[in-house]
C-alpha positions in Angstrom: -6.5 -7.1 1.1 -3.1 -6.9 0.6 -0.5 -3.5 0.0 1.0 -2.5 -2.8 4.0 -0.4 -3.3 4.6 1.8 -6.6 7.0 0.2 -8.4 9.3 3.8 -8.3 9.0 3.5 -4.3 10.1 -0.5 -4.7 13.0 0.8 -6.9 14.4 3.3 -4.8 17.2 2.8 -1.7 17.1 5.1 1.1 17.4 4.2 4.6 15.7 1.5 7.0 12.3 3.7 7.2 11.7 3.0 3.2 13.0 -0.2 3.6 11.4 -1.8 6.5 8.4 0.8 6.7 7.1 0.8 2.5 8.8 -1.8 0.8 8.9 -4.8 3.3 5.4 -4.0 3.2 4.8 -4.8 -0.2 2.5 -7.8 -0.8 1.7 -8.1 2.9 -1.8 -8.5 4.3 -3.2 -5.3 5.6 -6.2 -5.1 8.4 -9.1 -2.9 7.0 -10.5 0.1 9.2 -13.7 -1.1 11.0 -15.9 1.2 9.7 -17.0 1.4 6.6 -16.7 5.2 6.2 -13.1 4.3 6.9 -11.9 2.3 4.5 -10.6 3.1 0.9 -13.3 3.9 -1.7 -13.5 0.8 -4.3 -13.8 2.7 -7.1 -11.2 5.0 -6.8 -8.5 2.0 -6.2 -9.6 0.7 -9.6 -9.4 4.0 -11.0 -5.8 4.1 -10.0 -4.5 0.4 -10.8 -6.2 0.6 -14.5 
C-alpha cells in the first residue's frame, strides 16, 4: 500500500520534520500492521479519497 499526503500538507514549507518526515513520504511503500485489527478500515479510506 503506498502513503499519501494531502495535497495542502505537499504544498506547505516548514522545516526538515515536514519535509523529510510527511512529504518525502508521499508515494512511498508503507508496511501494514500485522494484525488485522490493526490496520486501516477499507471502507473508511474510500470514504475519504471519493
Amino acid at each position: 500500500m503506498a502513503s499519501h499526503v494531502r495535497d495542502d500538507i505537499l504544498q506547505k514549507e516548514d522545516g526538515p520534520m515536514l519535509k523529510h518526515g510527511l512529504v518525502g513520504a508521499n508515494g512511498q511503500v508503507i508496511s501494514l500492521p500485522h494484525r488485522l485489527d490493526e490496520r486501516p478500515d477499507r471502507d473508511r479510506l474510500a470514504q475519504r479519497f471519493e
